[in-house]
matplotlib code that plots the C-alpha trace (Angstrom):
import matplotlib.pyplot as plt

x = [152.3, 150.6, 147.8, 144.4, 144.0, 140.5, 141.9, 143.4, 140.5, 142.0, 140.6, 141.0, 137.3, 134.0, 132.8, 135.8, 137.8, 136.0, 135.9, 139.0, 140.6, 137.8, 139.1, 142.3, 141.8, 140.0, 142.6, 145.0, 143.2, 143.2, 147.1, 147.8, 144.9, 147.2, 150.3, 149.1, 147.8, 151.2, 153.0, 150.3, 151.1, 154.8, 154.6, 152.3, 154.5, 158.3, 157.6, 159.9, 163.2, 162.7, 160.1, 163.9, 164.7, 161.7, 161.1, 164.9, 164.2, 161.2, 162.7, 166.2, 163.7, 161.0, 164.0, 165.7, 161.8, 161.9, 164.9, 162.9, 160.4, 162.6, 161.9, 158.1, 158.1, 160.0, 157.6, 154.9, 155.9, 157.7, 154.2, 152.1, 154.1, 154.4, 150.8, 149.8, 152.5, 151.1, 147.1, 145.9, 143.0, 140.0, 142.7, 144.9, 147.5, 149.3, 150.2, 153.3, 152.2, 152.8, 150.3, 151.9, 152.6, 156.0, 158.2, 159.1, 162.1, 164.1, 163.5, 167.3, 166.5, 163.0, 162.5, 160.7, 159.7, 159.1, 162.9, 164.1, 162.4, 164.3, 167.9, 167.1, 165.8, 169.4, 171.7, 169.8, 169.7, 173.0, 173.7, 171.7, 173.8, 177.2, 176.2, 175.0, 178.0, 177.8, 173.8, 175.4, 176.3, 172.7, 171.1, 170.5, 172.3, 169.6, 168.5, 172.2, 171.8, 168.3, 167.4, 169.3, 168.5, 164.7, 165.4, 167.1, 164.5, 162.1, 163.7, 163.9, 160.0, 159.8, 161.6, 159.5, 156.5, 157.5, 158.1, 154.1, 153.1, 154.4, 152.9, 149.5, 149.7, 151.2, 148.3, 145.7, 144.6, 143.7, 141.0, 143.9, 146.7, 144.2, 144.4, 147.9, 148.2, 145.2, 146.7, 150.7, 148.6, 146.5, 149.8, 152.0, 149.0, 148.6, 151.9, 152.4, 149.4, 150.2, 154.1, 152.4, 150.0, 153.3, 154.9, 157.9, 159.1, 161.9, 161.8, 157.6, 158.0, 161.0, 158.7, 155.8, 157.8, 158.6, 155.4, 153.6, 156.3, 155.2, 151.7, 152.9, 153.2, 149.9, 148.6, 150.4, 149.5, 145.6, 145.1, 145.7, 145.5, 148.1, 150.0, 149.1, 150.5, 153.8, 154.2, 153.5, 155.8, 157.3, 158.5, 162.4, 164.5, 167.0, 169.6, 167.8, 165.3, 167.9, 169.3, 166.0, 165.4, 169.0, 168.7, 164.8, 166.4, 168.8, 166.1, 164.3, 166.7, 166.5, 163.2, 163.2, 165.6, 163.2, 160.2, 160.5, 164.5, 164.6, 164.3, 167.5, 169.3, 167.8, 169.3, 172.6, 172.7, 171.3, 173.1, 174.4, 171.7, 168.9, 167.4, 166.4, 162.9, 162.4, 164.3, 161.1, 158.7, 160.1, 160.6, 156.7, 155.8, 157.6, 155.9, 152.8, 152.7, 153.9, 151.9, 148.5, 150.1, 153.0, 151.5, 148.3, 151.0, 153.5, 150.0, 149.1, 152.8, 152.3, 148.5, 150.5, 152.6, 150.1, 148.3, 151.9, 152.0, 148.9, 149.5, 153.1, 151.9, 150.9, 154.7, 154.9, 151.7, 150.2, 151.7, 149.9, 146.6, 148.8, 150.9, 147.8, 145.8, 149.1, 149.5, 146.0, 145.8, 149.1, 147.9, 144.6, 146.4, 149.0, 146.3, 144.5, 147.9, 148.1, 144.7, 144.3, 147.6, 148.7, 145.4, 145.5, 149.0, 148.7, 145.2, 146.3, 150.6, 150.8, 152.1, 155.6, 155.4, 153.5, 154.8, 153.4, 151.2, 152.9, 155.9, 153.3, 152.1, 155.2, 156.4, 153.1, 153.6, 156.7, 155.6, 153.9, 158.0, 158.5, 154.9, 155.3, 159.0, 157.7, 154.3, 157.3, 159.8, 157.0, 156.3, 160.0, 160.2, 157.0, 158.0, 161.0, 163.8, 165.6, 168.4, 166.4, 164.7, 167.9, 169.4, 166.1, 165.5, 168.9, 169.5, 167.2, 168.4, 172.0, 169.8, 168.1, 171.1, 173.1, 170.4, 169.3, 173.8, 174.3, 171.2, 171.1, 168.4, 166.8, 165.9, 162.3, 163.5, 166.3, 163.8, 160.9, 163.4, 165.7, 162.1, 160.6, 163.4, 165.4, 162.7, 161.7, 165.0, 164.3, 161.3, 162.8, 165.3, 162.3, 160.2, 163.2, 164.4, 160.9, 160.2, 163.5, 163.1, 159.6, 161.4, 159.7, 162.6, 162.9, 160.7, 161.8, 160.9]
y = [113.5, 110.1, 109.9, 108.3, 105.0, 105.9, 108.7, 105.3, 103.1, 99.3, 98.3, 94.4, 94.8, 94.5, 93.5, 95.9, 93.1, 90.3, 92.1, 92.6, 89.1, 88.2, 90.7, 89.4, 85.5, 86.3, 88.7, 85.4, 83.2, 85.6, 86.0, 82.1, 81.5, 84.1, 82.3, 79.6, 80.9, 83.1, 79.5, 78.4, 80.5, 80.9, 76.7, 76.9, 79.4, 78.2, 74.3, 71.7, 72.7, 76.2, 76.6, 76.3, 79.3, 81.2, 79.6, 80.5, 83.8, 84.1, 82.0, 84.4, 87.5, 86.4, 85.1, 88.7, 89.8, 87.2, 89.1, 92.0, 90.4, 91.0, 94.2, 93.8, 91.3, 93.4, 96.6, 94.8, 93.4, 96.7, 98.9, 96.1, 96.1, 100.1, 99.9, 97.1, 98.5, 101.9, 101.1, 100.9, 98.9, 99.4, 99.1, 101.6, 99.0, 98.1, 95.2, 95.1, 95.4, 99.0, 101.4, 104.0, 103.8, 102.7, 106.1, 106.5, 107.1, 110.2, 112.7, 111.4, 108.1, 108.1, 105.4, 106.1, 102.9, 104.4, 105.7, 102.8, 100.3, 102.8, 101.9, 98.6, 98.5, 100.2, 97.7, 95.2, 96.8, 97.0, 93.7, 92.6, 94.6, 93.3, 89.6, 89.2, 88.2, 84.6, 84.4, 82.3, 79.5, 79.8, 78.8, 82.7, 83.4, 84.6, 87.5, 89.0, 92.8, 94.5, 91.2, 92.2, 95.7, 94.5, 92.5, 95.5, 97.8, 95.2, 94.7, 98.2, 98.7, 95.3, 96.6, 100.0, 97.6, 95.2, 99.2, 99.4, 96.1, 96.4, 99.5, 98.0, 94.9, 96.3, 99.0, 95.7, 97.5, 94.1, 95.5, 97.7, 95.2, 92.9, 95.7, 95.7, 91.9, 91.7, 94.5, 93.1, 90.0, 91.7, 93.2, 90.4, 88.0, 90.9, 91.5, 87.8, 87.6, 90.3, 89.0, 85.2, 87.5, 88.8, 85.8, 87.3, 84.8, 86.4, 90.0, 90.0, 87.3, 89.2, 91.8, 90.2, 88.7, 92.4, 93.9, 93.8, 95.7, 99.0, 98.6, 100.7, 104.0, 103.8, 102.7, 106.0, 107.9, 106.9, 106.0, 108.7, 105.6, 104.2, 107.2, 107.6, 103.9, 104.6, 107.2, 105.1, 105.2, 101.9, 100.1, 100.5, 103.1, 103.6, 101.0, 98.3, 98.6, 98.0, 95.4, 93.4, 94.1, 92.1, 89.5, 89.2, 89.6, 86.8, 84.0, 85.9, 84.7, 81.2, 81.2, 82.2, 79.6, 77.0, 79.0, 80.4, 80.0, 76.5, 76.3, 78.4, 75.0, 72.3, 73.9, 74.4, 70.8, 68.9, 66.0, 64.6, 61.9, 64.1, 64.5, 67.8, 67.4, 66.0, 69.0, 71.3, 68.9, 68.7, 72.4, 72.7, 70.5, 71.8, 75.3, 73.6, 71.5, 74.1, 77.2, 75.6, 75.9, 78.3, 81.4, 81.5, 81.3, 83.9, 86.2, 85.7, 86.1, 89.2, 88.2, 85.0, 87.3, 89.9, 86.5, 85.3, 88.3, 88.2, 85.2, 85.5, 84.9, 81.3, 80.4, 77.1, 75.6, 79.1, 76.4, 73.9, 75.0, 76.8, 73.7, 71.0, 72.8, 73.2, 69.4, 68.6, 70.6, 69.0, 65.8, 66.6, 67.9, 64.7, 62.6, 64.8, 65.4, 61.7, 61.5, 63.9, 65.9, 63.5, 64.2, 68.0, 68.5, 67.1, 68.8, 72.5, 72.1, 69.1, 65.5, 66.7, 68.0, 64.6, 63.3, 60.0, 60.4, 59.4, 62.3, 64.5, 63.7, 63.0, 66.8, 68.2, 66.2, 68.0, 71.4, 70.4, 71.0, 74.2, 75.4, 74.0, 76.1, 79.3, 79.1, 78.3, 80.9, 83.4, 82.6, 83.0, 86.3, 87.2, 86.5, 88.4, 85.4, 86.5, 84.7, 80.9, 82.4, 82.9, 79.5, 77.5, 78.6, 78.2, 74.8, 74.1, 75.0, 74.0, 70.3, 70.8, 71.7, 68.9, 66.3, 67.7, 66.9, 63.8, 61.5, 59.0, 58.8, 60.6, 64.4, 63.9, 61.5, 63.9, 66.9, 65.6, 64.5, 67.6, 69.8, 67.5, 66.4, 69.6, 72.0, 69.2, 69.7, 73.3, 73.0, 71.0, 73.4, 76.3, 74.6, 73.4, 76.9, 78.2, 75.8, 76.2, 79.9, 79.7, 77.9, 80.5, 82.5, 84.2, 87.2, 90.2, 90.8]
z = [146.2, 145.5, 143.0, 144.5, 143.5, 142.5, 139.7, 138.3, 137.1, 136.9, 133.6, 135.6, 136.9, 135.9, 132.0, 130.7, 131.8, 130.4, 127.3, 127.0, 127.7, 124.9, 122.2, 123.5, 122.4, 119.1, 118.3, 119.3, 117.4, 114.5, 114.6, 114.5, 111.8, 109.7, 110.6, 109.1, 105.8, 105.6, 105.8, 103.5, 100.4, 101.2, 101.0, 97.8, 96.1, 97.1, 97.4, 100.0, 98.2, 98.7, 101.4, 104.6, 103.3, 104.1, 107.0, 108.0, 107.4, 109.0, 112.4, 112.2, 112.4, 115.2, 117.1, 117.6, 118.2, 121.3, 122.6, 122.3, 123.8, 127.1, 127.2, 126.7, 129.6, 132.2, 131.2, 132.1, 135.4, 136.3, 135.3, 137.1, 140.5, 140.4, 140.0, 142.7, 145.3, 144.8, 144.8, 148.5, 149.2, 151.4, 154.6, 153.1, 152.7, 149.6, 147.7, 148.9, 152.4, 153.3, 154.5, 152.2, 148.2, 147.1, 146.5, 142.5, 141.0, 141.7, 138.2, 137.0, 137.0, 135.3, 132.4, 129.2, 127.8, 124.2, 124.4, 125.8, 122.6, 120.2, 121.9, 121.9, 118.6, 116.8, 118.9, 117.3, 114.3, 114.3, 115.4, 112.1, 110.0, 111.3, 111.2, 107.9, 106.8, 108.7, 106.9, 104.2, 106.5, 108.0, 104.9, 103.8, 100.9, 98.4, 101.4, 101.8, 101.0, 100.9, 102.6, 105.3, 105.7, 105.7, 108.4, 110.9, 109.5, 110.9, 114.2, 115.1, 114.5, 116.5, 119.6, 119.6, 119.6, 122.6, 124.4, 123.3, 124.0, 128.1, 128.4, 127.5, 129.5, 132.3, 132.6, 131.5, 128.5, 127.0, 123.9, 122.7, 123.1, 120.9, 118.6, 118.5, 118.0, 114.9, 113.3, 113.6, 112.1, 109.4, 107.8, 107.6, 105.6, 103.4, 102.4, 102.0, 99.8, 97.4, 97.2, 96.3, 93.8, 92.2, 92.2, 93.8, 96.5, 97.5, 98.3, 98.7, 102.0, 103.7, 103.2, 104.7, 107.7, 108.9, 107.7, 111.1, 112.8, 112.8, 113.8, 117.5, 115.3, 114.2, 118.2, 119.3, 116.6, 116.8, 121.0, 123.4, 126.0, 124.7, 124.6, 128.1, 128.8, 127.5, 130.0, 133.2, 136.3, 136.5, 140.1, 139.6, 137.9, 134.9, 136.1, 137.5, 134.3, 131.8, 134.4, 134.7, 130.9, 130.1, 132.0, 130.7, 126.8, 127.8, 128.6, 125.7, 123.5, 124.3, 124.2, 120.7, 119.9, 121.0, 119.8, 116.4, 115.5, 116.0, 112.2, 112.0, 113.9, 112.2, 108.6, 109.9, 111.6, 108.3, 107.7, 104.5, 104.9, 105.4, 101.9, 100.8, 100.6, 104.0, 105.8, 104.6, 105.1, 108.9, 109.1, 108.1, 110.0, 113.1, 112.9, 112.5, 114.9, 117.8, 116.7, 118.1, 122.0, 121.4, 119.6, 122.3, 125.0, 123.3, 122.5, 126.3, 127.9, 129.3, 130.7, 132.0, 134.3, 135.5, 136.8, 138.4, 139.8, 141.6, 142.9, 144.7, 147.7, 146.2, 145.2, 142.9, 143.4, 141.2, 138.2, 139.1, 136.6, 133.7, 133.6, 133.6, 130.8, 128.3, 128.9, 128.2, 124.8, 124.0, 123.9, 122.4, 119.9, 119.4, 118.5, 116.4, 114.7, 114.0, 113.1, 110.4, 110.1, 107.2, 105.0, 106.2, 105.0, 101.8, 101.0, 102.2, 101.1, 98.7, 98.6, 99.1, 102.5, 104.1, 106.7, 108.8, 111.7, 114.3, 113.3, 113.6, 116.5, 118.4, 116.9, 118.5, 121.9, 121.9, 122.5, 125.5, 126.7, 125.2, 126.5, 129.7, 129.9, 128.9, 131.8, 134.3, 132.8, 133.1, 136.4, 137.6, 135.6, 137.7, 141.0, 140.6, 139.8, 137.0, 137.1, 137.4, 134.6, 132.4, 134.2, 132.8, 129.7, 128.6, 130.2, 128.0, 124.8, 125.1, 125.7, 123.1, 120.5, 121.9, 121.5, 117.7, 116.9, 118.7, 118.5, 116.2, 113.3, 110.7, 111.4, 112.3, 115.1, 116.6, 116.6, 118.3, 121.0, 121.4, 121.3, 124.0, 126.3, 126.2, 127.5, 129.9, 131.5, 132.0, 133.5, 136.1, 136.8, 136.9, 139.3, 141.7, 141.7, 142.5, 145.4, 146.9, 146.9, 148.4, 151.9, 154.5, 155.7, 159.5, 159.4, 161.7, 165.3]

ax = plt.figure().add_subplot(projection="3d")
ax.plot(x, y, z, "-o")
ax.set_aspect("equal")
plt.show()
């Protein structure tokens, strides 16, 4: 027996909605203002020399949180279709087109999404546990041991999270999702600030990288709504979930490659020329640069494909505002970088970590790409192409590796082109695929 649509209030309509998506950007804004003052006192308290193996640290864990991010993405498409294909409008049809709801899956093949985040968290758990003994040759010798059981403690409270995190965005319970993020956010600066307090820059800042990671216990523990999230019906069952959630983690992982591990790859491809002192100053300045466009867009993700998947009927030219506005703010920001980045970075980190203005600016013109890869990935994941997804994202990052080894020049130089040009390729490869699938095909009789 299908449930009225009207027993199911969409939270979408009205000033709930608007409220929400506001809590929503403050709580972004909030999470990248803490960012930065985490990367501020980790900075202050390690200096250049030390500050790549923080920021190693911190990339190697939010890079196995973007492959669990996989499993937050498909959640939220697969709760948002069950709910659109099920929801008949005033015509009794549904979003899909059919005068009745879309059937759910048989009892056997039911999906839990709070289950599924605790498998995924122990494999990757696990996976942390049996690769830490290749850290050393990723710049993470001083972590190895409790370092490294931080680090899979942290993942598996990560994975649980993304579980929570689909459940709200696919039911478009925005206020509580901004919860979720502010908390996460709160956690991490606070932990950071008593480690800098301490003076213990080692342990205190693996610490604080995990810290946020548990913030879904206290959600369930505290909101029966989001209790009641986590046990939506979604639009497929048991098989084609964990299908859909693979191929999802497999872009994932590229995309934390290019988002937040990227400092993982420029430390293992330093070159003997590369002085010490620049490789943090460009490793700084590389998470700097990108967090203004990429942690509002990673923050938003899942809003990014509820609106893709409102607009299927729209194919490719649904990119046509996302991918406009990133482009703007890019290049806003490029010449604000070059502007004032030099004076802001020696005022907030110190003389060491200065770089000139046009490095900055050509690093910040450079997440335009990697924004511009992850509207388009989002949109593929949204209208159901998971495989162009995958194909993009990681077109992109072999480009991107291969550029960062083989171009000429000092590391400042190679980055700025493997972070621009590489993504750029994947884009293209996103928006052919998109187009090509949206050829009209013959309908039936």
């Amino acid at each position: 027996m299908t449930t009225p649509a009207a027993a199911d209030p969409t939270p979408t309509t009205g000033h709930r909605a608007a409220g929400g998506m506001r809590a929503l950007t403050l709580a972004t804004v909030f999470a990248a203002a803490s960012g930065y003052l985490v990367m501020l006192v980790a900075g202050r308290a390690l200096g250049p020399a030390d500050y790549p193996l923080f920021a190693t640290y911190w990339g190697a864990f939010f890079a196995l949180g973007g492959v669990a991010n996989g499993l937050m993405q498909e959640a939220t498409r697969a709760v948002r279709s069950a709910r659109l294909s099920s929801t008949p409008d005033a015509a009794g049809m549904t979003a899909a087109g059919r005068v009745t709801p879309v059937p759910a899956p048989g009892p056997g093949s039911r999906v839990r999404l709070l289950p599924a985040g605790l498998v995924l968290g122990l494999v990757l758990a696990a996976v942390v546990m049996v690769s830490a003994p290749v850290w050393p040759a990723l710049g993470l010798p001083t972590f190895s041991g409790i370092g490294v059981a931080v680090m899979a403690f942290g993942i598996l409270g990560f994975s649980m999270q993304a579980a929570t995190a689909g459940a709200l965005s696919g039911t478009e319970r925005w206020g509580l999702y901004a919860v979720l993020l502010t908390v996460d956010a709160a956690l991490r600066l606070v932990v950071a600030g008593v480690a800098w307090w301490f003076g213990d820059a080692g342990l205190g800042f693996a610490l604080a990288t995990v810290a946020g990671a548990f913030t879904w216990a206290l959600m369930i523990a505290l909101s029966p709504v989001t209790r009641e999230a986590l046990a939506r019906a979604l639009d497929v069952g048991r098989r084609r979930f964990w299908r859909n959630t693979a191929s999802a983690m497999l872009a994932s992982a590229g995309t934390a490659v290019l988002v937040v591990g990227f400092p993982v790859f420029v430390t293992a491809t330093v070159r003997e020329s590369d002085p010490a002192p620049l490789v943090g100053a460009v490793i700084l300045a590389i998470t700097l640069t990108r967090a203004p466009l990429l942690v509002p867009l990673t923050s938003f993700q899942s809003a990014i494909i509820v609106y893709f998947v409102q607009r299927r009927d729209l194919g490719p030219r649904a990119l046509a505002g996302p991918l406009g506005l990133v482009t703007a703010v890019g290049m806003v920001g490029a010449g604000a970088a070059w502007l004032v980045g030099p004076w802001l970075i020696r005022v907030l980190f110190g003389a060491e970590f200065e770089l000139p203005g046009a490095v900055l600016a050509a690093l910040t013109a450079a997440s335009v790409g990697t924004a511009a890869l992850m509207v388009t990935g989002n949109a593929a994941l949204a209208f159901d192409r998971h495989l162009l997804y995958n194909v993009g994202w990681w077109v992109a990052v072999l480009a991107a590796l291969i550029l960062l080894v083989s171009v000429p020049g000092p590391l400042d130089v190679r980055s700025a082109i493997a972070l621009l040009a590489g993504p750029g390729i994947g884009v293209v490869v996103h928006i052919v695929g998109l187009a090509a699938s949206a050829r009209p095909e013959p309908g039936p009789a």
